[in-house]
C-alpha positions in Angstrom: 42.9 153.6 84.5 43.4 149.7 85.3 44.9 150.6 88.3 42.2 152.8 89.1 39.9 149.8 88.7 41.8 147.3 90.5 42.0 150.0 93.8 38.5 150.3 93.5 38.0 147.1 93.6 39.8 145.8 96.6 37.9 148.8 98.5 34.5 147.2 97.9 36.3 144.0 98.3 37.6 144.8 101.8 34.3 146.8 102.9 32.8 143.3 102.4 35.3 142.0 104.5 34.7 143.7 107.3 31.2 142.2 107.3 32.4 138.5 106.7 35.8 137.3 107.5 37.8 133.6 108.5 37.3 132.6 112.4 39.1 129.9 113.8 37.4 126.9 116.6 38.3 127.8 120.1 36.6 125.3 122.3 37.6 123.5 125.6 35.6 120.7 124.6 37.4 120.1 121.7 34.3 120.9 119.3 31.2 123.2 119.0 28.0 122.4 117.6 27.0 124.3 114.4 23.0 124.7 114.7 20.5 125.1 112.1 19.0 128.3 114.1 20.5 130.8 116.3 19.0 129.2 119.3 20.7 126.4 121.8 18.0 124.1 121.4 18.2 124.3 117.3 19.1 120.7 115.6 23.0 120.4 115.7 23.9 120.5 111.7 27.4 119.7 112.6 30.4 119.4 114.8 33.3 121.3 113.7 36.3 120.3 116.1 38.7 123.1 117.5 41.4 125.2 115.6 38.9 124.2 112.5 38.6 127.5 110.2 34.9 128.8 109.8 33.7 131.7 107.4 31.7 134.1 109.6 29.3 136.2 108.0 27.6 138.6 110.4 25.4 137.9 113.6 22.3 136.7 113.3 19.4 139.8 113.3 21.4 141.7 115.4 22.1 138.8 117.7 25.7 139.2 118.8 25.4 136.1 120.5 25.3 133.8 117.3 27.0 134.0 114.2 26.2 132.9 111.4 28.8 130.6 109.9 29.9 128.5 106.8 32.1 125.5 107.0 33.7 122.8 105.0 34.4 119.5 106.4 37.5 117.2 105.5 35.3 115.3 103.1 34.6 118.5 100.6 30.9 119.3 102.1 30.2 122.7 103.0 28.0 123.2 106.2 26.1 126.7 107.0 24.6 127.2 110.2 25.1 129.2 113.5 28.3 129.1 116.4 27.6 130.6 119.6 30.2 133.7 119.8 32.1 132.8 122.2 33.2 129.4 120.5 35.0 131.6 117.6 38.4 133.9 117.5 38.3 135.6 114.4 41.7 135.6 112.2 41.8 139.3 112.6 42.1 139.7 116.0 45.6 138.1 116.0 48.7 140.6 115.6 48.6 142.0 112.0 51.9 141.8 109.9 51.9 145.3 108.2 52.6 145.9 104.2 56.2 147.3 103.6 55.7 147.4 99.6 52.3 147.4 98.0 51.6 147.3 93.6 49.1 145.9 90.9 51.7 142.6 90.7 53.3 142.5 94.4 52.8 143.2 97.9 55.6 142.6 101.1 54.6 141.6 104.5 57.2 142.6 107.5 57.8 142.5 110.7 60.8 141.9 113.3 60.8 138.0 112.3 58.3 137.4 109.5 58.2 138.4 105.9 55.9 137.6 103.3 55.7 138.3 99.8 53.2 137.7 97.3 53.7 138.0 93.5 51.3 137.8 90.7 51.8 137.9 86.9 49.3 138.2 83.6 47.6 134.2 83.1 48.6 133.0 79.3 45.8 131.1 79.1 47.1 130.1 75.1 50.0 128.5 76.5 47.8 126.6 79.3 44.4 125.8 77.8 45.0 122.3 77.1 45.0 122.1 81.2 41.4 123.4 81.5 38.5 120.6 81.3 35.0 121.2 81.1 31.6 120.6 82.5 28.2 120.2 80.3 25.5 121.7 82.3 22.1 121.3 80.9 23.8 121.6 76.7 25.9 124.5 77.8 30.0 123.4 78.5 32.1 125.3 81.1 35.5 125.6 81.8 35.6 124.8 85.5 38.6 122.7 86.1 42.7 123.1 85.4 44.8 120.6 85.6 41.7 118.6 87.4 41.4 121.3 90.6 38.1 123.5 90.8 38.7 127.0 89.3 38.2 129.9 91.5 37.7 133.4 90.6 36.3 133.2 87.0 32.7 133.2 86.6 33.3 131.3 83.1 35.4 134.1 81.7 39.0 133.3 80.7 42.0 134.2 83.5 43.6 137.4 83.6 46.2 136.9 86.2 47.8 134.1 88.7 49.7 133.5 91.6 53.4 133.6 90.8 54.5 132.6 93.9 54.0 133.1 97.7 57.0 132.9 99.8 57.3 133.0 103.9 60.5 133.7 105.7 60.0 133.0 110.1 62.7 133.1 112.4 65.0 132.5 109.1 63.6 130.0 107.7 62.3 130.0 104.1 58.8 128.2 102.9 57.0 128.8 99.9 53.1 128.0 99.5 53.4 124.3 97.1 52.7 125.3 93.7 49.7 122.5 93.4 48.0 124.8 96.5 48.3 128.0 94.3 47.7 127.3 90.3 44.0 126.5 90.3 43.0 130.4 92.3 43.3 133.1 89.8 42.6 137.4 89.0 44.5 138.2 91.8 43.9 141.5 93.9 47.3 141.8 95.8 45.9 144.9 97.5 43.0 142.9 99.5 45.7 141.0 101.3 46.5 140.3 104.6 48.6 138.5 107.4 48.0 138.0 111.0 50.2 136.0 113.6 49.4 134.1 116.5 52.5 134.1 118.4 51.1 131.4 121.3 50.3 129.1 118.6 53.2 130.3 116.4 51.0 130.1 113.5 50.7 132.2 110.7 47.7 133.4 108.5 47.6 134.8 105.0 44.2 135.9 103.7 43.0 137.5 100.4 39.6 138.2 98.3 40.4 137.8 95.1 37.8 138.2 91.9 37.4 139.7 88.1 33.9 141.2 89.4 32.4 138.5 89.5 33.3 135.2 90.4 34.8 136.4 93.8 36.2 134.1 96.6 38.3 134.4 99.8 41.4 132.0 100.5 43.3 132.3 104.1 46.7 129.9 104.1 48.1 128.6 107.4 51.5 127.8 108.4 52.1 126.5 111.4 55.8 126.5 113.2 57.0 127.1 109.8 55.2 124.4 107.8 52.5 124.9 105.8 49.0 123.3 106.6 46.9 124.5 103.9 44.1 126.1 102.8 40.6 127.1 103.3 38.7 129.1 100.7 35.3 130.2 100.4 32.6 132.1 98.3 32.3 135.1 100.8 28.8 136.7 99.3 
C-alpha cells in the first residue's frame, strides 16, 4: 500500500513536470532580460547571465513566444518574470541517461560512460532533532532549519526519509554530491528522478521533485567535467 502511494505520487509529480521544468540561459550576448510582462517593451526585472538555471513554468496565455520564468540570483533573491523562448534550452532536451534499476529506496542511472545512483533511507528524526531550529511566526514556532540550512520538503511535519547518498561515475571517475549539498532536502521520491547530459558542454544534470504531499519542491544538480557545481531548487507550483 505505501508503495502504491509513493507510485502515485511521483505520477502526479511528473505530470506536473511536464508543465514546469529547469531551463538553462543560452544567449550570445551573455545575458537575457527577464521582463515583468510578456511583451519586449515590459520593464526589465532582471538580467540573468548565460548557462544561469531558470524554472520555467508554461508560456504565457498561449504565447509560445514568452515563458514564464522563476529565478534566483547569487545573492538568495528569487526573481519571476518572462524570457523570450528562444533565450532558454530546457534541461530535458539534452540526451537522457536511462534508469537500469528503479525501488522505494534506490534508483541507477546508465549509460556507455555515466552512471548514477541515488539512495535514500527512513529520517531518525530522534537521533537528529537537536539539529532542527525554529522560527516564531506571529506566536506559532516552526521547524524550518537543520543544522542552520532551509528545510525543503516538509510543510512543518516531521521527515520521513533523506538522501543517503548520490554518487556519479563519468569516464571513470568517481564523485559524490558533498553531503552539506544533500542533508537539509528530505521525503524523497526516487521514482520522479532524472538525468540528462550535454555532451558539448560535458555537463551533467540530475533532477527530482520530491514532497510528503505537501511541501513539494524540485532540485536539479550539475556537474560539470566531473566536478560538481551545485544546486538549484525551487517550489515548482
Amino acid at each position: 500500500m505505501k508503495t502504491d502511494k509513493i507510485i502515485l505520487l511521483a505520477a502526479i509529480l511528473s505530470l506536473q513536470w511536464s508543465f514546469a521544468q529547469f531551463a538553462k540561459i543560452v544567449d550570445k550576448d551573455g545575458f537575457v532580460n527577464m521582463r515583468k510582462n510578456a511583451d519586449a517593451k515590459s520593464i526589465v526585472v532582471g538580467k540573468i547571465s548565460s548557462d544561469e538555471i531558470v524554472y520555467i513554468f508554461d508560456a504565457d496565455d498561449g504565447n509560445k513566444n514568452w515563458l514564464n520564468a522563476d529565478y534566483t540570483d547569487k545573492n538568495g533573491k528569487d526573481i519571476s518574470g518572462y524570457i523570450h523562448s528562444s533565450r532558454v534550452k530546457y534541461i530535458e532536451s539534452y540526451e537522457s541517461i536511462p534508469s537500469t534499476s528503479v525501488s522505494e529506496n534506490k534508483i541507477v542511472f546508465n549509460s556507455k560512460n555515466i552512471r548514477v545512483d541515488i539512495e535514500s533511507e527512513p529520517f531518525n528524526y530522534k537521533e537528529n532533532k537537536r539539529y532542527f531550529s525554529t522560527t516564531d511566526y506571529n506566536g506559532h514556532k516552526v521547524e524550518d532549519k537543520f543544522k542552520g540550512q532551509h528545510i525543503w520538503g516538509t510543510d512543518g511535519t516531521v521527515p520521513q526519509t533523506h538522501y543517503k547518498f548520490i554518487s556519479v561515475k563519468i569516464n571513470g571517475k568517481t564523485l559524490q554530491i558533498p553531503p552539506k549539498e544533500i542533508e537539509n532536502l528530505f521525503n524523497i521520491n526516487n521514482e520522479s528522478a532524472s538525468c540528462y547530459f550535454d555532451s558539448e558542454e560535458e555537463t551533467l544534470y540530475i533532477n527530482m521533485v520530491n514532497s510528503d504531499g505537501a511541501g513539494g519542491y524540485a532540485v536539479l544538480f550539475k556537474i560539470e567535467k566531473g566536478i560538481y557545481k551545485g544546486k538549484t531548487l525551487i517550489i515548482p507550483f
